[in-house]
C-alpha positions, 0 to 999 in steps of 0.5 A: 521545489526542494525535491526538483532541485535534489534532483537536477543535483543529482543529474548534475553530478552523474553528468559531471563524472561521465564527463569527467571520466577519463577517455584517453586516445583510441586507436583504430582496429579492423577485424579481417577474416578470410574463409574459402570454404563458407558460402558469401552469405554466411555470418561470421561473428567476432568473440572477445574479452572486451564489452565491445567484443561481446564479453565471449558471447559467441554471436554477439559482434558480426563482421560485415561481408567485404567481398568474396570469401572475406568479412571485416569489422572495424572498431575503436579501442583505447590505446595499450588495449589488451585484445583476446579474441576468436571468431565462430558462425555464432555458436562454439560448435562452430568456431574458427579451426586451425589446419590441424583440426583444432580451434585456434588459442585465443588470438591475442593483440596489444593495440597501440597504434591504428591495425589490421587484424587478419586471419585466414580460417580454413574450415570451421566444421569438427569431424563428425562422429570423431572428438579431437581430445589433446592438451593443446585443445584443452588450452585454446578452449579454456580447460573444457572441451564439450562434446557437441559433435553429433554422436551415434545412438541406438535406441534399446539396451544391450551390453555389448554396444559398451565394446569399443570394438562394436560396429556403430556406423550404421547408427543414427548420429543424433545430438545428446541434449535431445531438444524437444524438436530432435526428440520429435524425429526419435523412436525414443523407448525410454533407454538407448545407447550413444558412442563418441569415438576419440583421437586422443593426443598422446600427451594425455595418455595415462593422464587424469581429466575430468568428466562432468555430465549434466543429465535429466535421466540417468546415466552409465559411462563407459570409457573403452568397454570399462564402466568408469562413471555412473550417475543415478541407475539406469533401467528400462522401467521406469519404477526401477529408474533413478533419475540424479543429476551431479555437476561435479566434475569427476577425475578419470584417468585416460587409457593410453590409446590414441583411438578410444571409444566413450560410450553411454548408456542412458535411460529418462522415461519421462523424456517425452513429458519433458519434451511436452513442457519445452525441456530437453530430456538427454544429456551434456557430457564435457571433458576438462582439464582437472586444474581447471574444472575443480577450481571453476566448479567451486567458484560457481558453486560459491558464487550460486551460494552467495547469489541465492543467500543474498537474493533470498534473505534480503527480501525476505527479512524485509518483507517479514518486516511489512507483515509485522508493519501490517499486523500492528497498523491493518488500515495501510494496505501498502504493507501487506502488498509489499510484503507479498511483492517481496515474498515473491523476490525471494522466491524468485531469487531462491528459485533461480540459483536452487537448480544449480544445487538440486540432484533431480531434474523434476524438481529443476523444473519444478524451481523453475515454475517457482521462478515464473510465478515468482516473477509475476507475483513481483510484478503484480503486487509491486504496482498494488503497493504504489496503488495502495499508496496512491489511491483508496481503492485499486483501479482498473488497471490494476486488475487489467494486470493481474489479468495479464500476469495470469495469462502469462502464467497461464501460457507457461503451465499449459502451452511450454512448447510456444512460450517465450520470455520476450512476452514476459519481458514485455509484461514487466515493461508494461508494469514498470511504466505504469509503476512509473506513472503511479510515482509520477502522479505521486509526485506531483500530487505530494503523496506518499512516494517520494523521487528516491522510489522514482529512481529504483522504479526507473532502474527496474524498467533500465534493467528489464529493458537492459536483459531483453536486450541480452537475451536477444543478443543485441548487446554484450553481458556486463562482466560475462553476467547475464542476469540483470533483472535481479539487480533491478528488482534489488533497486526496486526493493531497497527504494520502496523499503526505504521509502516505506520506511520515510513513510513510516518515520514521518508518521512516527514524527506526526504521532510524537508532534499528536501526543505533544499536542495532546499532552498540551490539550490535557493540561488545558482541559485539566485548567478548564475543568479546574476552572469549570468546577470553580465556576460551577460552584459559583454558579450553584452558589449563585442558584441558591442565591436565586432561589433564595429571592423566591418565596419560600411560601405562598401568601395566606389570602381570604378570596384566592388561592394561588400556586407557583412553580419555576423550572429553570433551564440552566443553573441560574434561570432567568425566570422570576416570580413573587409576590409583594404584599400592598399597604391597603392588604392586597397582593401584588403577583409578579412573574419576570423573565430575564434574557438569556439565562446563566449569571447574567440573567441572574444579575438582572432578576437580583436587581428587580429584585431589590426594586419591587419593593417600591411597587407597593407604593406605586399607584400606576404600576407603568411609572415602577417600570420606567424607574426600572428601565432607568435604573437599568441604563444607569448601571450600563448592562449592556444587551440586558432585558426583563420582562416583566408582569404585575397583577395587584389583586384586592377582593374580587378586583384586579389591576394588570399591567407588563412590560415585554411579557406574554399575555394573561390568560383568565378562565370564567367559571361561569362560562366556561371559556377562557380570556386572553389579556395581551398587554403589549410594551417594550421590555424593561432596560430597553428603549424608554417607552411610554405606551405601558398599559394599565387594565382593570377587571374583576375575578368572579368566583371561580375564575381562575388567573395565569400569569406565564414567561413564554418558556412553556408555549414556545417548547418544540416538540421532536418535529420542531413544532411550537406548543403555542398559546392555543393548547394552553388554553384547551388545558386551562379550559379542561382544568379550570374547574380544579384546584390550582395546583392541579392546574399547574400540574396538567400544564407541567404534564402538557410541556412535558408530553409535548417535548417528549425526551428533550429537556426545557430549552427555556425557563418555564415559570407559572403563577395560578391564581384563583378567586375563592370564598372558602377558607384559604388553602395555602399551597406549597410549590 
């Protein structure tokens, strides 16, 4: 919601200055043009220093046909308006000339009330072969006078066509950039001469212009018969021939003739490879006055500079920025595809400026490949970052568009001639709305991106859209410039960094509120292993206690032998044995099993403990445990049980009785089988409960008696299998015959083998006991 109401706040106030920005009055202004010599379907188009006047664009504004021989535009302009102007068949080869052959200066007008503009043009074509040089010219051309008329060529060497004097009419009159399409109709050898002759207005005589040649081979100037320039040298081999391209102008000083004879003599051996890439392979050579040139060269050169520093720099500071974000966090991709977007930003900005500085055409056309797969890396991983911050894993279209870009570049390379940027243009289109989807669903789903980064998206697509626009002449450059792209990319770029650099403080922020916490966490962590450790010695206290409840030693009987062992599950077990001797010298055996374990379960085996005692006393063990049970309720433990088993052994007979414990088992010597004695009832703290049973037996010589909690038949093994009451009776089967330690031992080994690694999850408790006639043997557990 916040982020909708930032941008209606932002509409608003760009909606508040357009409609606040101050129009004033206008005024009404018709364009007339009248031209007996132009056919009436000829289109003739307007050039000013006005946006609505194509900012000079030759071809940019047409006038409407109005009749015979006549073309109008009608045009709103504010009122005081300064309007300069000139009118052309939509190149400067072909503008407007005045009866004396020359163009007209710049029509100039101060509009302030509604007016008609007329002007009656009585040729537009310059003489052919001839090139009408004068101040005046000079001035109504803006300090340049090109040399676009068609000049005379001969294709060979020879050094006598530098004479002046040399009869060039029979020549073929060619245009000197020679376009692929014009090299097609050349018998090109790779070395020829061209001749322009000049009318030189006496004004000029013995005055300095300059001369500047823009080339792709090489070049000699001679001005009447006298060589006065040379750039590179020029040979008719190619291994002799240096190729070298300078556009500084270069002062010369005009003969004093009023016809005069410019000749060149040009060699590019590589013009027909040129002509295969979609490169002219000639030249352009323009005159200009020296106050003019000089200054406008410098300027061009300053500006380039500063373009190329800036548009080179910025992006590659930034992207050495997200390749270090990289190196230090590998797992947000965002970076490393940023910073490859980037890199080819700064390609593409250096390689569009460098060829105004470079000497050599080859690598003119070199930079401008650069420039073509610069572009196109751009493209390709500006829409990769969005994904890489949108989703996982890149989607189908991603590849659908490096697809595309590498078929564009493709095209470039092998098929020049049939290569057109409106395609290129329409690429970055396609890219730039689907970047401009990505950043919607971005928005939408709260990721990542924020609408700041939906902004330099949208200038992008404004700006790609602005340049196709500009390139097919639809409408004017904004202030004579007619790259926009860059300026887009630049938003683009300054938007995603900053956004990236949101991305990376907000994660900063995250880290910092992580370490709080964790700081947080480690000082609890330090209380509860402080207060553990307390614990832990009182639960070892408590273990002791525990164990100092058990017998330290087994008692000394003339018929049995007995053995014992507890293995608890926890510090504190809530397994329990004794044994409690009787006034008439029997022996009580008692074998408990509190609920849970830990110090609860310990509370309660202390409690029997200080009961047993009366057992001795006890003439039908079931009345000691209803004492117990409300002894237990008494004391309100709440959710705190024991069972409990009592075996009160006296010469070869025996009393049984328990309370919530497993059954007895009995081995018979003499059978070799072995009994199970299940007496049921309810444990002791439990509901009160009258069904305790009594039972008694007699122990045969041999016989063997195991009194159990339920920690050892109910162990599980890996599969979660239950050892069971079966398996213990095929052990005491198989041991019966032994000693009752080694009894105990095989039913420990049993427990263990069946639980494989896993601890006991449950205290485990066994008292063995076995009726013998021999001298005791006092067994230690």
């Amino acid at each position: 919601m916040m982020r909708f109401c930032r941008i209606l706040l932002f509409l608003t106030f760009l909606g508040s200055l357009i409609a606040c920005r101050p129009t004033g009055e206008t005024v009404s202004v018709t364009f007339v043009v009248e031209s007996d010599s132009l056919p009436q379907q000829t289109r003739v188009y307007l050039s000013g220093n006005q946006a609505a006047l194509g900012r000079w664009h030759p071809s940019m504004v047409p006038l409407a046909p109005a009749g015979a021989s006549r073309w109008e535009k009608r045009m709103e302009f504010p009122v005081g308006t300064r309007l300069e102007y000139k009118f052309t068949l939509g190149d400067w080869r072909r503008e407007a000339l005045q009866s004396n052959g020359l163009e007209f200066p710049n029509l100039e007008a101060v509009v302030r009330r509604d007016t008609t503009l007329f002007l009656k043009v009585r040729s537009w074509e310059k003489p052919r072969g001839t090139l009408r040089l004068s101040r005046e010219r000079l001035a109504n051309k803006a300090g340049m006078v090109e040399t676009q008329i068609p000049w005379f060529y001969h294709g060979g060497d020879d050094p006598q066509w530098a004479n002046p004097a040399f009869p060039d009419s029979t020549w073929q009159q060619v245009s000197t950039p020679l376009r692929p399409q014009e090299m097609d109709s050349l018998d090109w050898s790779g070395i020829a001469w061209f001749r322009l002759h000049l009318d030189v207005d006496s004004l000029l005589w013995g005055n300095p212009v300059t001369l500047t040649m823009v080339q792709a081979g090489a070049s000699e100037v001679y001005l009447n018969g006298k060589r006065v320039l040379a750039f590179g040298e020029v040979s008719k081999v190619p291994e002799t021939e240096k190729r070298f391209l300078d556009r500084t102008p270069v002062v010369v000083r005009v003969d004093s003739l009023a016809s005069q004879v410019l000749a060149v003599r040009y060699s590019n051996h590589t013009a027909l490879g040129n002509r295969a890439q979609n490169w002219v392979g000639g030249f352009m050579l323009e005159f200009g006055d020296p106050a003019v040139s000089i200054p406008r060269h410098v300027a061009n050169t300053r500006h380039n500079t500063f373009m190329q520093a800036i548009t080179t720099i910025f992006p590659l500071t930034l992207a050495l920025v997200h390749l270090v974000l990289f190196a230090f966090s590998p797992s947000i991709r965002a970076n490393v595809y940023y910073a490859i977007c980037l890199l080819g930003f700064a390609g593409l900005g250096f390689a569009s400026y460098q060829g105004f500085f470079e000497t050599d055409f080859g690598r003119i056309m070199f930079f401008n490949k650069l420039f073509f797969i610069s572009i196109t890396t751009t493209m390709v991983f500006g829409a990769y970052t969005l994904y890489a911050e949108n989703q996982d894993r890149l989607p189908k279209m991603a590849w659908v568009i490096a697809g595309l870009a590498f078929l564009l570049v493709a095209w470039f390379f092998f098929l020049p001639r049939h290569f057109s940027f409106s395609y290129a243009y329409a690429v970055m289109g396609v890219v730039g709305i689907e970047m401009v989807r990505q950043i919607y669903t971005m928005v939408r789903s709260g990721r990542g991106a924020s609408w700041f980064s939906g902004l330099g998206l949208l200038a992008l697509v404004v700006a790609i859209g602005w340049q196709e626009l500009i390139d097919n002449n639809i409408v004017p450059a904004p202030g004579g410039q007619r790259v926009i792209y860059i300026y887009g990319l630049m938003s683009l770029a300054l938007t995603m960094t900053v956004n990236l650099a949101r991305e990376v403080s907000g994660t900063r922020k995250r880290l910092v509120a992580k370490l709080e916490e964790a700081r947080d966490m480690e000082i609890e962590r330090r209380l509860l292993e402080l207060d553990n450790q307390r614990k832990t010695a009182e639960l070892e206290e408590a273990r002791q206690i525990q164990l100092a409840l058990l017998p330290t030693s087994l008692p000394e009987l003339t018929d049995f032998r007995l053995a014992a062992r507890m293995q608890t599950a926890t510090e504190v077990g809530g397994d329990y044995y004794d044994f409690i001797p009787t006034t008439d010298g029997g022996l009580i055996a008692v074998v408990g099993d509190a609920t849970g374990h830990g110090m609860r379960a310990g509370i309660m085996v202390t409690l029997i403990k200080t009961l047993l005692p009366e057992v001795a006393t006890t003439f039908f063990l079931p009345d000691f445990f209803q004492k117990c049970t409300r002894v237990i309720k008494s004391l309100k433990l709440r959710n705190l049980f024991m069972g409990l088993t009592l075996v009160r052994l006296n010469g070869e007979r025996f009393t049984a009785s328990a309370a919530g414990m497993p059954s007895l088992l009995i081995f018979r010597r003499e059978s070799g089988e072995v009994e199970e004695l299940v007496l049921k009832g309810m444990p002791l703290g439990g509901p009160f409960f009258k069904g305790y049973r009594e039972v008694r037996g007699v122990l045969a010589k041999g016989d063997v008696m195991v009194l159990r909690s339920d920690g050892l038949d109910e162990s599980f093994n890996p599969d979660l299998e239950e050892l069971g009451d079966e398996a213990l009776k095929d052990c005491l089967r198989e041991n019966g015959h032994r000693s009752p330690e080694e009894i105990l031992n095989a039913m420990v080994r049993l427990g263990e083998n069946w639980r494989g690694q896993k601890g006991a999850a449950d205290d485990i408790t066994l008292v063995v006991i076995k009726k013998e006639t021999l001298p005791p043997n006092i067994l230690n557990s």
